[in-house]
mmCIF file of the C-alpha atoms, coordinates in Angstrom:
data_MODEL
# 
_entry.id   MODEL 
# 
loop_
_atom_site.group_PDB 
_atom_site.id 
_atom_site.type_symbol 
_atom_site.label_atom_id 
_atom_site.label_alt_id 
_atom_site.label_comp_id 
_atom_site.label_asym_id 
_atom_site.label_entity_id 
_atom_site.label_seq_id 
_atom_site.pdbx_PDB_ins_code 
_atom_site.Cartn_x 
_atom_site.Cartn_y 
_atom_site.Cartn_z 
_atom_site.occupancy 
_atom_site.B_iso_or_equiv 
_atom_site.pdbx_formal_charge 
_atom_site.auth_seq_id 
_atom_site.auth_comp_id 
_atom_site.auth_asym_id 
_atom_site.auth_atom_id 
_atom_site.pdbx_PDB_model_num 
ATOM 1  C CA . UNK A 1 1  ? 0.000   0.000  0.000   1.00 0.00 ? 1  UNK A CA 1 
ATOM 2  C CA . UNK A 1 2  ? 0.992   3.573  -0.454  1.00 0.00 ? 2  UNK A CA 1 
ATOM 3  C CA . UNK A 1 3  ? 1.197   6.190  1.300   1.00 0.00 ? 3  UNK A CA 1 
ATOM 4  C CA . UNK A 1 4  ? -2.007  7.930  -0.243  1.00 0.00 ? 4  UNK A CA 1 
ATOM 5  C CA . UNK A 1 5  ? -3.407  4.982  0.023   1.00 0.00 ? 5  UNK A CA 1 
ATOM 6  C CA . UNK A 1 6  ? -3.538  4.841  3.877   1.00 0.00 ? 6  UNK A CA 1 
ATOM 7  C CA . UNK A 1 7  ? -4.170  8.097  4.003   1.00 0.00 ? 7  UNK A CA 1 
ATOM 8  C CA . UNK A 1 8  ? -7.305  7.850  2.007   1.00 0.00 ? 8  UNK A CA 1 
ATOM 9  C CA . UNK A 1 9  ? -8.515  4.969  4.072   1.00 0.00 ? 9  UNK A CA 1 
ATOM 10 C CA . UNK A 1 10 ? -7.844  6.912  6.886   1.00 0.00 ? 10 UNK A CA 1 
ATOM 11 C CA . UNK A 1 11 ? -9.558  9.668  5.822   1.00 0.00 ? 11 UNK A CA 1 
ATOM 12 C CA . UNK A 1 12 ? -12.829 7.525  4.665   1.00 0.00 ? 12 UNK A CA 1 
ATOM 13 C CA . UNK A 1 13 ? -13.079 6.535  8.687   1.00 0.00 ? 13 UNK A CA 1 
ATOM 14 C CA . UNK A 1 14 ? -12.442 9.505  10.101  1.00 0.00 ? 14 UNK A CA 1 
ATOM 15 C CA . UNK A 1 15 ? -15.703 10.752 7.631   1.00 0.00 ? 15 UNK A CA 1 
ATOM 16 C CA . UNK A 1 16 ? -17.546 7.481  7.979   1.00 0.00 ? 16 UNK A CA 1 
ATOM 17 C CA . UNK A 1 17 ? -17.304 7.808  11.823  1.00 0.00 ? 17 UNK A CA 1 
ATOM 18 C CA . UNK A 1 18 ? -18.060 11.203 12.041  1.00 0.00 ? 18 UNK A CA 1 
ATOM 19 C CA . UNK A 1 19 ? -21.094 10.633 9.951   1.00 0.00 ? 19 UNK A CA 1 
ATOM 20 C CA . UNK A 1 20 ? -22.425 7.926  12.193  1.00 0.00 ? 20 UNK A CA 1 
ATOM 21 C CA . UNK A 1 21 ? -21.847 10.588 14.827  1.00 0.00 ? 21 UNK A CA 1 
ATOM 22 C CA . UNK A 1 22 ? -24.284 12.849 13.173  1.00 0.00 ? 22 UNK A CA 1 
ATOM 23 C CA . UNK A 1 23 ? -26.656 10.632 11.969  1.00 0.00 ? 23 UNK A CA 1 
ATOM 24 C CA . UNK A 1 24 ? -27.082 9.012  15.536  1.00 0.00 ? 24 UNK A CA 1 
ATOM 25 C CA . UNK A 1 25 ? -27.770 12.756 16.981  1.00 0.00 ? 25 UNK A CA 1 
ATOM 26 C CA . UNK A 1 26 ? -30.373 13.698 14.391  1.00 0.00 ? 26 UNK A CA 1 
ATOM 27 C CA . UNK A 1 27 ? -31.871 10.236 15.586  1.00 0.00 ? 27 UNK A CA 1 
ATOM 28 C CA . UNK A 1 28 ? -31.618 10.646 19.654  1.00 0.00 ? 28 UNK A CA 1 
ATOM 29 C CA . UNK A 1 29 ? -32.251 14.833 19.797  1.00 0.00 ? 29 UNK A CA 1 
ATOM 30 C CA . UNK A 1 30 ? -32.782 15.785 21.837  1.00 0.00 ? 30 UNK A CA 1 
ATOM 31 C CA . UNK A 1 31 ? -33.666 19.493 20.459  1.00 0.00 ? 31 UNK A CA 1 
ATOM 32 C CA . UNK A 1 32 ? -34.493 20.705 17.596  1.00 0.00 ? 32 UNK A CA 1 
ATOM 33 C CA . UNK A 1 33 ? -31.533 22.583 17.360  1.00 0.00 ? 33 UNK A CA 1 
ATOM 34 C CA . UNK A 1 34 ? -28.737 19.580 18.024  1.00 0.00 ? 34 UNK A CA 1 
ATOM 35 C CA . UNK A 1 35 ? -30.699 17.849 15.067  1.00 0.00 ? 35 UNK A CA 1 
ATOM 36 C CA . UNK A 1 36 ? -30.426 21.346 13.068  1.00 0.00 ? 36 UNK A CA 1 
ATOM 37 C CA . UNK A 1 37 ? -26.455 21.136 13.724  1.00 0.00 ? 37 UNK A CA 1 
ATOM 38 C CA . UNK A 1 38 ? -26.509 17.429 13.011  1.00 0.00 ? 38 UNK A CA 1 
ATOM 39 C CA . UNK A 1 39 ? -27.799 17.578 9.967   1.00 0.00 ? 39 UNK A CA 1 
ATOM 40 C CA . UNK A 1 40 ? -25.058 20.770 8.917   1.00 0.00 ? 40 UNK A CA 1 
ATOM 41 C CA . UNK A 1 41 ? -22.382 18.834 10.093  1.00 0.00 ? 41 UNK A CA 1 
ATOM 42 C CA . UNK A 1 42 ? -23.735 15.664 8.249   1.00 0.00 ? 42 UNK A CA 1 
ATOM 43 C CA . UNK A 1 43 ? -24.107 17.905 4.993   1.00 0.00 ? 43 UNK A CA 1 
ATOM 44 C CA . UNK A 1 44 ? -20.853 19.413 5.600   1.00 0.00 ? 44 UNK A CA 1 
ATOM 45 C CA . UNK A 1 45 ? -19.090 15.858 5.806   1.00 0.00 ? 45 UNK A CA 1 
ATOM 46 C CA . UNK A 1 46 ? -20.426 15.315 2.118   1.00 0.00 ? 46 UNK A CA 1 
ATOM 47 C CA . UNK A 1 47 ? -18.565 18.492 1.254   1.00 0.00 ? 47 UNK A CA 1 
ATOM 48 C CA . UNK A 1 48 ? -15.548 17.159 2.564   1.00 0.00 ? 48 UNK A CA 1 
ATOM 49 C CA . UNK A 1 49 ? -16.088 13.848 0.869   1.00 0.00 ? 49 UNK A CA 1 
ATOM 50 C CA . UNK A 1 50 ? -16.856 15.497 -2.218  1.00 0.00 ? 50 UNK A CA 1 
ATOM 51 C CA . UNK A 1 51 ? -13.357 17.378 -1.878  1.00 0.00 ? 51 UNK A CA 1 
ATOM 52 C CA . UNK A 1 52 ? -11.701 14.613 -1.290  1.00 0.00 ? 52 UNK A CA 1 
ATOM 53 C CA . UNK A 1 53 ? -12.764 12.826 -4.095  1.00 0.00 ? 53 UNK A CA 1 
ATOM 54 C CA . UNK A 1 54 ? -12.193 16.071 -6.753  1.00 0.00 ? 54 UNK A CA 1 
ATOM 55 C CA . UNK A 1 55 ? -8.249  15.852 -5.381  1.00 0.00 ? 55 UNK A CA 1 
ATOM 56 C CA . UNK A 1 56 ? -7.909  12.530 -5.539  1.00 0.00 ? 56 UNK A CA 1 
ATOM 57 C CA . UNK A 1 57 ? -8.945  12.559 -8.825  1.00 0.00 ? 57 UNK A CA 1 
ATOM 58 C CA . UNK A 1 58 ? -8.207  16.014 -10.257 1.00 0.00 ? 58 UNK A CA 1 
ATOM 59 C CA . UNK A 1 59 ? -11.491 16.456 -11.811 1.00 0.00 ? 59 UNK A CA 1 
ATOM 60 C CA . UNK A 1 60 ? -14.100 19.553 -10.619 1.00 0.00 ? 60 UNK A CA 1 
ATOM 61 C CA . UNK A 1 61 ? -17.292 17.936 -12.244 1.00 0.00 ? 61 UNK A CA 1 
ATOM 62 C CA . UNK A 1 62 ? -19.076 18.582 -8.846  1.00 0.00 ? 62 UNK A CA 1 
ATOM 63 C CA . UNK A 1 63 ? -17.752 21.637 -8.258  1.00 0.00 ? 63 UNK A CA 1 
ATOM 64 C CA . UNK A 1 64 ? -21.003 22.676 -8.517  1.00 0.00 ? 64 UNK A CA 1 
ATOM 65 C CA . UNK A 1 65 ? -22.822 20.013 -6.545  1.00 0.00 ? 65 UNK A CA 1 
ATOM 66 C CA . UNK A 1 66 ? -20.102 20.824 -3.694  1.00 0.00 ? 66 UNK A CA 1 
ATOM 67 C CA . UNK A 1 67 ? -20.905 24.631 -3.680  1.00 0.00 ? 67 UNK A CA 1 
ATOM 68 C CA . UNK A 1 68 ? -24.662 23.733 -3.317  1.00 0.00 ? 68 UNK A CA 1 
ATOM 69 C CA . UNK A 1 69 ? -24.302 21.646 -0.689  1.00 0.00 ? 69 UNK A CA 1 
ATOM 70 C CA . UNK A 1 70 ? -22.675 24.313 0.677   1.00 0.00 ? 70 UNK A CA 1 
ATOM 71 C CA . UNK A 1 71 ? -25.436 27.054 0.363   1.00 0.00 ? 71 UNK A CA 1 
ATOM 72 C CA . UNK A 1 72 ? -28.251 25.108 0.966   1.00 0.00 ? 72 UNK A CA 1 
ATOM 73 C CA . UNK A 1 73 ? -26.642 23.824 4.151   1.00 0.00 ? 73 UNK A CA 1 
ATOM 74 C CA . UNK A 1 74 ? -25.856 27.464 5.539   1.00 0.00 ? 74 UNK A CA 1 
ATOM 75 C CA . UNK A 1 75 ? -29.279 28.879 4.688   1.00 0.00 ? 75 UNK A CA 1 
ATOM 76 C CA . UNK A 1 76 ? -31.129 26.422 5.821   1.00 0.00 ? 76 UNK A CA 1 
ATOM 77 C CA . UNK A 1 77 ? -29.018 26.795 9.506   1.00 0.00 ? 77 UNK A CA 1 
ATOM 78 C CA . UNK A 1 78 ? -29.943 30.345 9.630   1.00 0.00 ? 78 UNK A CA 1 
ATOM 79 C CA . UNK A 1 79 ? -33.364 29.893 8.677   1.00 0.00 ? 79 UNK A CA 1 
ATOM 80 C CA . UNK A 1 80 ? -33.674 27.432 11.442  1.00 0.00 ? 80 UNK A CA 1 
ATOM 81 C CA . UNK A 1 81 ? -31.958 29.760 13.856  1.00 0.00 ? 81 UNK A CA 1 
ATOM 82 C CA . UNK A 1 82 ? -33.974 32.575 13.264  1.00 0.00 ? 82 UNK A CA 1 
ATOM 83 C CA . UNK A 1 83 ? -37.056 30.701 13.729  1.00 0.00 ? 83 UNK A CA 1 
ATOM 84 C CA . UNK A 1 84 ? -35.999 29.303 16.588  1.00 0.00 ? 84 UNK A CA 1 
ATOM 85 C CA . UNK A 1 85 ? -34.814 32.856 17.830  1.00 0.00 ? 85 UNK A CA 1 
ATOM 86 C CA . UNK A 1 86 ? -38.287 34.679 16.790  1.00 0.00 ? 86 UNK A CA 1 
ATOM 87 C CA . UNK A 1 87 ? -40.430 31.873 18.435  1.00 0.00 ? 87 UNK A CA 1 
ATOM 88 C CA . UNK A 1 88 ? -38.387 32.130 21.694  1.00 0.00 ? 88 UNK A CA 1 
ATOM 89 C CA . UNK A 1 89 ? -38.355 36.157 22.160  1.00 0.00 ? 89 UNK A CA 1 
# 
């Protein structure tokens, strides 16, 4: 094995557990908000994965898939923050 080798296994864990990390808090909660940040960091671990996968590669065919995952995971964090905010105060 190479080195890039291991280092790509190592990388797919460190995503793979880290997604099971997310995934498992969108599950158990236990506010609306952890599941709100779950599903960001789950979103944001696709990014990564995307990334990962352009530079391994050296193709940016989702370039564009990788800044819309992106967007639609920021605005749809502070959309859930500000409804949470208004519906508190």
């Amino acid at each position: 094995m190479t080195a890039v080798t291991l280092l790509l296994w190592a990388v797919g864990v460190m995503l793979g557990v880290a997604a099971v990390g997310a995934i498992y808090r969108i599950a158990v909660g236990p506010s609306l908000l952890d599941r709100v940040l779950a599903v960001d960091v789950l979103l944001g671990m696709v990014a990564a994965a995307l990334a990962v996968q352009m530079a391994v590669t050296r193709n940016l065919d989702n370039l564009i898939l990788l800044v819309a995952l992106s967007v639609i995971g920021f605005v749809g964090s502070v959309t859930v923050a500000r409804f949470v905010a208004e519906r508190r105060g």
